[in-house]
C-alpha positions in Angstrom: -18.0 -20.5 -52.2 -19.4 -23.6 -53.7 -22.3 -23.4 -55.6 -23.4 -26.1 -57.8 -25.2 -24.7 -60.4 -24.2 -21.4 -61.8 -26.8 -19.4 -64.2 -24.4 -17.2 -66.5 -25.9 -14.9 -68.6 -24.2 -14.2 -72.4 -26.2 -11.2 -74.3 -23.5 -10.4 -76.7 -22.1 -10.6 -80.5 -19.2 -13.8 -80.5 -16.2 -12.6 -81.0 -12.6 -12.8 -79.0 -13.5 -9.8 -77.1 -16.9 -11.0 -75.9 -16.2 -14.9 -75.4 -12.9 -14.7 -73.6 -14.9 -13.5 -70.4 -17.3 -16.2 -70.7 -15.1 -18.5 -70.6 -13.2 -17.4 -68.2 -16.3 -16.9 -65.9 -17.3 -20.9 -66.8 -13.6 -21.6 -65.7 -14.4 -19.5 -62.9 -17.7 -21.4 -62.0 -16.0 -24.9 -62.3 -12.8 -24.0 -60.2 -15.1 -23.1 -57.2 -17.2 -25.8 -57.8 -19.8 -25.3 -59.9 -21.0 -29.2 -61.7 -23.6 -27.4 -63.3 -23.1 -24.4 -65.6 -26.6 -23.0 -66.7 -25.8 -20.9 -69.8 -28.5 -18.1 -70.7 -27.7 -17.1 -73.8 -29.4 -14.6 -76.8 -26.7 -13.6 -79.6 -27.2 -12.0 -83.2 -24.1 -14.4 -84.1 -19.9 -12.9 -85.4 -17.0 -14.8 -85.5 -16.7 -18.8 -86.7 -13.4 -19.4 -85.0 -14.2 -17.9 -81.3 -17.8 -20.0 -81.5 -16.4 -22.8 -82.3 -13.6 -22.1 -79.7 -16.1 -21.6 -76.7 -18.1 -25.1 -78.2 -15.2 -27.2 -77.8 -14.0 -26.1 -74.6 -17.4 -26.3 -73.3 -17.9 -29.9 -74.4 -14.7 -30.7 -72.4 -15.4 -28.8 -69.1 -16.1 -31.2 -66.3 -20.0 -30.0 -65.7 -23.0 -30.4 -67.0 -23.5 -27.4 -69.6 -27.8 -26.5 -69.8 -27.8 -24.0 -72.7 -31.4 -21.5 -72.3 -32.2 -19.4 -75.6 -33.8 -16.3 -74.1 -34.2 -14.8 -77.1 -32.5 -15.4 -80.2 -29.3 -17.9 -81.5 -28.2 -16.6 -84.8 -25.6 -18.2 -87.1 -22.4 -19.1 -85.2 -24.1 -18.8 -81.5 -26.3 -22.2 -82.8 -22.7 -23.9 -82.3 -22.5 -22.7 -78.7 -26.0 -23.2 -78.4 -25.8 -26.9 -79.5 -23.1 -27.6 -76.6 -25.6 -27.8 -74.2 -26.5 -31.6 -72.9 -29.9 -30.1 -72.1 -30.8 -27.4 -74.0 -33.9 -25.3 -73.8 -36.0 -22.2 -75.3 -38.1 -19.7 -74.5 -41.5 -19.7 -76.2 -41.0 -16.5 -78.4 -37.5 -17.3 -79.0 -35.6 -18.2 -83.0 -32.8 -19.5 -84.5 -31.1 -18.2 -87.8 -29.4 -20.3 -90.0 -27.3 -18.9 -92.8 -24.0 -19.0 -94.7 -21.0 -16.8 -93.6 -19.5 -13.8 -95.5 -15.6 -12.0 -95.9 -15.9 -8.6 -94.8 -13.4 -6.7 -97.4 -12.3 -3.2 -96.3 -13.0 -0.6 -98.7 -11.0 0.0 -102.2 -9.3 -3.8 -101.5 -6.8 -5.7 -104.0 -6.6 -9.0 -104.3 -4.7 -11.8 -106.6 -6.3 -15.0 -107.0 -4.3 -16.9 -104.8 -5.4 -15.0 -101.9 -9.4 -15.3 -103.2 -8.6 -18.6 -103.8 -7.7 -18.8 -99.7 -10.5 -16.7 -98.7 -12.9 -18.9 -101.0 -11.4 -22.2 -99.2 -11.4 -20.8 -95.5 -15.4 -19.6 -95.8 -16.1 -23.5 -97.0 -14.2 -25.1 -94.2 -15.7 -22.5 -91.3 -19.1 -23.5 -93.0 -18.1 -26.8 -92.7 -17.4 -27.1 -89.4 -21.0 -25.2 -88.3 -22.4 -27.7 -90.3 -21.0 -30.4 -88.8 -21.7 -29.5 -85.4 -24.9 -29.0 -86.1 -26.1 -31.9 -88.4 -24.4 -33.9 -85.1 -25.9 -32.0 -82.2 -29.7 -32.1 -83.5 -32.0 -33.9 -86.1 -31.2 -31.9 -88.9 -29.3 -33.3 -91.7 -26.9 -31.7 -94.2 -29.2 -31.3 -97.0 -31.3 -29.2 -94.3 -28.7 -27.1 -93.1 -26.7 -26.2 -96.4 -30.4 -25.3 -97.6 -30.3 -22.9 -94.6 -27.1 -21.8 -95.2 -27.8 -20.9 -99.0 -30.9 -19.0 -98.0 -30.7 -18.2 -94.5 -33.9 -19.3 -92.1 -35.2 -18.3 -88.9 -37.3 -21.4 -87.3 -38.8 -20.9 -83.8 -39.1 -22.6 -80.7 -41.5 -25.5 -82.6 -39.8 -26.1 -85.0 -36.2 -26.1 -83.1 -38.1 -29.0 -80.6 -39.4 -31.1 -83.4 -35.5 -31.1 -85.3 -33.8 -32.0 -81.6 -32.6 -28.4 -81.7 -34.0 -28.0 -78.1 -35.4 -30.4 -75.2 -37.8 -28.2 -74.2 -39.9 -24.9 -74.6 -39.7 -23.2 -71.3 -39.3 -19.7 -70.0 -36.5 -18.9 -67.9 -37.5 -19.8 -64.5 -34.1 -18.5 -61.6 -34.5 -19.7 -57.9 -34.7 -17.0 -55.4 -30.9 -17.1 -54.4 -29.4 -18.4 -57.3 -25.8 -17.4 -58.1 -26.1 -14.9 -61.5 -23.4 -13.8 -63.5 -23.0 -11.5 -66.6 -20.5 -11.8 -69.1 
C-alpha cells in the first residue's frame, strides 16, 4: 500500500513506552511509502531523553514531517512539536514552557557527588530544549530560560507571532485518509 501522506495521531505522555510505537509507525509510514508524515499530536509533556530522541530521528527521516497541535504541547513535546517543517495549531490550542525536575523516591540518600550529577544532567537536558527551541522558532534564550524559571502557557497567537507555528487551523482529514493511532 502506498500512501503518500500519513495522518498519525500521538495523544500520550513522552516516555520510552509511548514514543517507541510512534516511531516505529513513522518508520512504518516511510517504508511503505509515505513522503509525507502528518503528525497530530496533544501531550502534557515526560521524559527529555525520548523527546529529544523522537526530534532527531524525525528531522532525519526522508519525508516531510507537518506537526498539528490539537490540543496542547507541554514542556518536552514542544521539541517534537518543533520538528515539524510545517507546523500548525488548532485555535484553542497552548503550549507550556517550563524547567524540568528529578523525581526522588521517597526517604532517598544522597552524597554530593551524585547531587552534584543530578544538578549537571537537569542543566544539560534544559539545555538541549532550549536549544531546539531558540533554533526552531523566534524565540530567543532570554525568552525561553524566563519560561523555564517560571513556567508559561502562550496560545495559538502568541505561538504564530514567535514562529512557533505556520498557521492557526483546525484539523481538517480527507474523506479516505490513512489514520493511525499510536
Amino acid at each position: 500500500m502506498n500512501r503518500q501522506r500519513v495522518y498519525i495521531s500521538f495523544v500520550r505522555p513522552i516516555n520510552w513506552d509511548t514514543v517507541n510505537p510512534l516511531l516505529d509507525t513513522c518508520n512504518q509510514a516511510i517504508n511503505n511509502g509515505a513522503r509525507q508524515l502528518y503528525l497530530l499530536l496533544s501531550s502534557p509533556g515526560g521524559d527529555v531523553d525520548p523527546g529529544v530522541a523522537v526530534y532527531n530521528q524525525l528531522l532525519g527521516l526522508p519525508a516531510d514531517i507537518i506537526t498539528h497541535n490539537t490540543g496542547c504541547i507541554d514542556s518536552i513535546a514542544n521539541v517534537i512539536f518543533l520538528a515539524g517543517s510545517e507546523r500548525l495549531a488548532c485555535p484553542n490550542s497552548t503550549f507550556l514552557f517550563h524547567g524540568i525536575h528529578w523525581d526522588f523516591s521517597d526517604a532517598v540518600e544522597l552524597w554530593r557527588p551524585q547531587l552534584m550529577e543530578i544538578t549537571t544532567s537537569l542543566q544539560a537536558a534544559e539545555n538541549k530544549m532550549r536549544d531546539i527551541i531558540v533554533n526552531r522558532s523566534n524565540l530567543s534564550k532570554e525568552d525561553v530560560d524566563a519560561f523555564f524559571a517560571e513556567g508559561a502557557t502562550k496560545d495559538a497567537a502568541f505561538a504564530l507571532s514567535k514562529g512557533i507555528i505556520n498557521a492557526i487551523e483546525d484539523i481538517n482529514i480527507p474523506q479516505g485518509a490513512h489514520i493511525v493511532q499510536t
